[in-house]
C-alpha positions as CSV (number, residue, x, y, z in Angstrom):
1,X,101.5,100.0,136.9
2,X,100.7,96.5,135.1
3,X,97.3,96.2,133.1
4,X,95.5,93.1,135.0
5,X,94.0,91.5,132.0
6,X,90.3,90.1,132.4
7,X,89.9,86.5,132.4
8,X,86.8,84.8,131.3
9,X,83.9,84.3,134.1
10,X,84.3,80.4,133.9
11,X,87.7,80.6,134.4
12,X,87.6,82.3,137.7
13,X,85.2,80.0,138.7
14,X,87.2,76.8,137.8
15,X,89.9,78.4,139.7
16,X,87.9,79.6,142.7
17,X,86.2,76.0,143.1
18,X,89.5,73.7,142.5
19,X,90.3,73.3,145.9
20,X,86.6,71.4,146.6
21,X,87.3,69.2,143.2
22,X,90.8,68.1,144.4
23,X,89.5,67.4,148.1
24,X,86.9,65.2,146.7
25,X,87.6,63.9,143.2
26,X,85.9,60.8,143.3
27,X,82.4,62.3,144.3
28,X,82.7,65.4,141.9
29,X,83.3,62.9,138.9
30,X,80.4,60.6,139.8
31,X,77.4,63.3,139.6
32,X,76.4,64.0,135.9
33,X,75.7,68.1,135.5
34,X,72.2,68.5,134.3
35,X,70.8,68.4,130.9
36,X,68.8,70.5,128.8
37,X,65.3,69.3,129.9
38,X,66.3,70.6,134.0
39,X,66.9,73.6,132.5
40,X,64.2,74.3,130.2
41,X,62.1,73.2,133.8
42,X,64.2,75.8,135.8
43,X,63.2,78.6,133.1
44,X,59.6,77.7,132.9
45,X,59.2,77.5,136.9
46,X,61.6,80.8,137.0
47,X,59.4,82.8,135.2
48,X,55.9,80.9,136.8
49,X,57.7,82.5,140.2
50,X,59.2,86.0,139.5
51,X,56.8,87.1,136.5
52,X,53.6,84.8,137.6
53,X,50.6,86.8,135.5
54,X,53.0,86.3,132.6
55,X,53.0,83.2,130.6
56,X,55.7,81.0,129.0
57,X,54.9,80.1,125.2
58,X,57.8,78.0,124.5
59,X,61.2,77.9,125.1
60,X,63.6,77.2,122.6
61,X,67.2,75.5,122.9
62,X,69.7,75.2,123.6
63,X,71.7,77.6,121.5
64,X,74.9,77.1,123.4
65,X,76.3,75.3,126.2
66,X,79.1,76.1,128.0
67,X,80.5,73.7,130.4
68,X,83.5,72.7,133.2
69,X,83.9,70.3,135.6
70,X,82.8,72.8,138.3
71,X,79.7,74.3,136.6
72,X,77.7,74.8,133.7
73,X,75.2,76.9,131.4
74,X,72.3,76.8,128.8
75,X,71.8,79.7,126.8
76,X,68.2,79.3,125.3
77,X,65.1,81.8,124.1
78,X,61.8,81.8,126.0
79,X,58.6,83.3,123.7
80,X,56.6,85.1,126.6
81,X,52.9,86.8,126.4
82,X,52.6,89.6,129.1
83,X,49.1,89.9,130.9
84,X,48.1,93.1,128.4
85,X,48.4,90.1,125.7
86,X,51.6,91.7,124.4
87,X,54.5,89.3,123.9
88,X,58.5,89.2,123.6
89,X,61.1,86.9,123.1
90,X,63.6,86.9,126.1
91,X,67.6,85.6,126.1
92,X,67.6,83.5,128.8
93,X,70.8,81.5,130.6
94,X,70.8,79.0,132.7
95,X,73.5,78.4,135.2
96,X,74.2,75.1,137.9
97,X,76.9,74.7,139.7
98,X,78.9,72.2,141.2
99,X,78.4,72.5,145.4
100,X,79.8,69.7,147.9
101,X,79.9,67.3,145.3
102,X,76.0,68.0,144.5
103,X,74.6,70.2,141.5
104,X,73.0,73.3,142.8
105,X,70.7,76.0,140.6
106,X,72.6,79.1,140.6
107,X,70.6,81.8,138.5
108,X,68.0,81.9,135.8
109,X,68.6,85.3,133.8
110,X,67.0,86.7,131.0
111,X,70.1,89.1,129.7
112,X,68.0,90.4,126.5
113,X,64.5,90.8,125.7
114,X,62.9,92.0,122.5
115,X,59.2,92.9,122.0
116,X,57.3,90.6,119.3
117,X,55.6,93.3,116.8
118,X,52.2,93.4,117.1
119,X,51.8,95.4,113.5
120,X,53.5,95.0,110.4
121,X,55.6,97.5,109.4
122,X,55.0,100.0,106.2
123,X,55.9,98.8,102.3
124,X,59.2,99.2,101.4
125,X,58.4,101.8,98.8
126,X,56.2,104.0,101.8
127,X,59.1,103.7,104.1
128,X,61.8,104.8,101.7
129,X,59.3,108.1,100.3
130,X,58.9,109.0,104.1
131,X,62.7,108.9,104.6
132,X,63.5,110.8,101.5
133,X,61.0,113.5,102.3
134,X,63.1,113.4,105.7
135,X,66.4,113.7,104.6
136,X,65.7,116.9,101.8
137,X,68.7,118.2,99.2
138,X,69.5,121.2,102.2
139,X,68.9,119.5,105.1
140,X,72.8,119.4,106.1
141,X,75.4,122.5,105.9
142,X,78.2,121.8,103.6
143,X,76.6,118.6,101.8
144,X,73.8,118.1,99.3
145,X,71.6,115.0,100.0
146,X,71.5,113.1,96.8
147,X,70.1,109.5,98.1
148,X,68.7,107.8,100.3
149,X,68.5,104.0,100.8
150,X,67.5,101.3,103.0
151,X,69.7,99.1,104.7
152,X,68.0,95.8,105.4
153,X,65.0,94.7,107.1
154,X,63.5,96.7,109.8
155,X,63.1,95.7,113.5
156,X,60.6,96.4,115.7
157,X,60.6,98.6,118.8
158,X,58.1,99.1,121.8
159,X,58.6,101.7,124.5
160,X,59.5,100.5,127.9
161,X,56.6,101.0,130.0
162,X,54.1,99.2,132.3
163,X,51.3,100.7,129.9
164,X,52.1,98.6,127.3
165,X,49.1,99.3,125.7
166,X,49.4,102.6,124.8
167,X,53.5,102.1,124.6
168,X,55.1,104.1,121.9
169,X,55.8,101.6,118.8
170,X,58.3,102.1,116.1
171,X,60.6,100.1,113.5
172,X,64.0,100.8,113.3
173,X,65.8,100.7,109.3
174,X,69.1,101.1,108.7
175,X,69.6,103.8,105.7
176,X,72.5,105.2,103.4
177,X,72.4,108.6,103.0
178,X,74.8,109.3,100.3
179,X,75.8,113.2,99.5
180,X,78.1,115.5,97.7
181,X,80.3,118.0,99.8
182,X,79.5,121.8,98.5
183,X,82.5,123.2,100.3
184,X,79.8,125.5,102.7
185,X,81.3,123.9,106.0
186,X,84.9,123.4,107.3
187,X,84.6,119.2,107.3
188,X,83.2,119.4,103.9
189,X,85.4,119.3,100.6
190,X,83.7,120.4,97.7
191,X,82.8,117.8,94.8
192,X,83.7,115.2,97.5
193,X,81.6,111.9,98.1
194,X,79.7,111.2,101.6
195,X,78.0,108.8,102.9
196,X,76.0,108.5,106.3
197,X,75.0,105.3,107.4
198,X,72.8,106.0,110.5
199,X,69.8,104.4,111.8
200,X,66.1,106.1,111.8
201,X,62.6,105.1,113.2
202,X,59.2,105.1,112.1
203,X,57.0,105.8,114.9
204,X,53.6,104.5,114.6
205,X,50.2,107.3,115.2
206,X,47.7,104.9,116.4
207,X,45.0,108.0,116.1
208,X,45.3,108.2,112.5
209,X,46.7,105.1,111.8
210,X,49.9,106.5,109.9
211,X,53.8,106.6,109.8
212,X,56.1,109.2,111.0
213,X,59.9,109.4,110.8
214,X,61.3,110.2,114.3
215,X,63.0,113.5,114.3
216,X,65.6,113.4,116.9
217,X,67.7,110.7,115.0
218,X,68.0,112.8,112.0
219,X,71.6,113.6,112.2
220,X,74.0,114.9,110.0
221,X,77.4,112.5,110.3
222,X,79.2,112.2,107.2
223,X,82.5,110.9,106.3
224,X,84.3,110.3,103.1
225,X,82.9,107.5,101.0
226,X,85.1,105.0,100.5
């Protein structure tokens, strides 16, 4: 059996809408696709129509613009503020395309949305002692936990949830747990060097106003260092 290979969205399109380009050349050529400020409008009165107790901050763009004769898209980032006063910043494309010579409005879609953080996260030096406390000398078979860094900034994380006042809030670091193989478990070699590069949250306790690491991403995945 022959592997189809995927072709790019746009070019299916271009190929599915030929036929009404060649039939009609002349009026295809003489409308101009629309520009940045029709879409902004389209995201503005998108969200005003779908999400209408949610408003639209500002809407930044375009990032990128892709574009054929037979249709075309803004990619562009719209700051929202949700009802409960919460807000995120939503990936949003725009998409027209070309219909009987005329441009038409095909979708507005927000493909990604992150939550704006509504606390600052803990001091460097806090969020590194909580880790190490996490990630003691014996916490892994066959590997003795020797340090533990951070990778980076943090980013922040709200739970999904139409109670988005009480939603669970955390920040996600990236962290290098480097480690020493004590020959106690079959994948590790004694004297060797490992490293874990993983990812772990800090979930916020509104009640006491503290910091705790999240214990289900503690996970012991080690490989050679290199």
């Amino acid at each position: 059996m022959k592997k189809r290979i995927a072709r790019p969205f746009f070019v299916l399109l271009a190929l599915a809408l030929l036929a009404q380009l060649l039939l009609a050349p002349g009026v295809a050529l003489a409308q101009q696709a629309p520009g940045w400020d029709a879409a902004r409008q389209a995201i503005i009165d998108d969200y005003a129509r779908e999400q209408p107790k949610d408003k639209v901050i500002e809407v930044s763009g375009p990032e990128k613009r892709d574009a054929l004769l037979v249709a075309v898209r803004y990619f562009a980032t719209a700051l929202i503020e949700r009802a409960d006063h919460s807000r995120s910043r939503d990936r949003v494309a725009v998409e027209y395309r070309l219909v009987g010579g005329h441009w038409d409005l095909y979708r507005v879609h927000v493909y990604e949305s992150n939550a704006v953080a509504d606390l600052e996260p803990p001091s460097a030096a806090e969020a590194l002692r909580l880790f190490t406390a996490a990630w003691p000398k014996d916490k892994c078979e066959g590997y003795d936990i020797l340090e533990v860094k951070l990778d980076g900034k943090p980013r922040f994380q709200q739970e999904t949830t139409a109670d988005r006042a009480n939603a669970k809030r955390w920040y996600v670091y990236r962290l290098k747990v480097t480690a020493k193989g004590n020959g106690k478990f079959r994948m590790s070699e004694d004297g060797a060097a490992y490293v874990n590069e993983t990812k772990n949250l800090l979930l916020w306790n509104p009640a006491d106003r503290s910091w705790s690491v999240e214990p289900q991403q503690l996970r012991c995945s080690f490989s050679h260092a290199k």
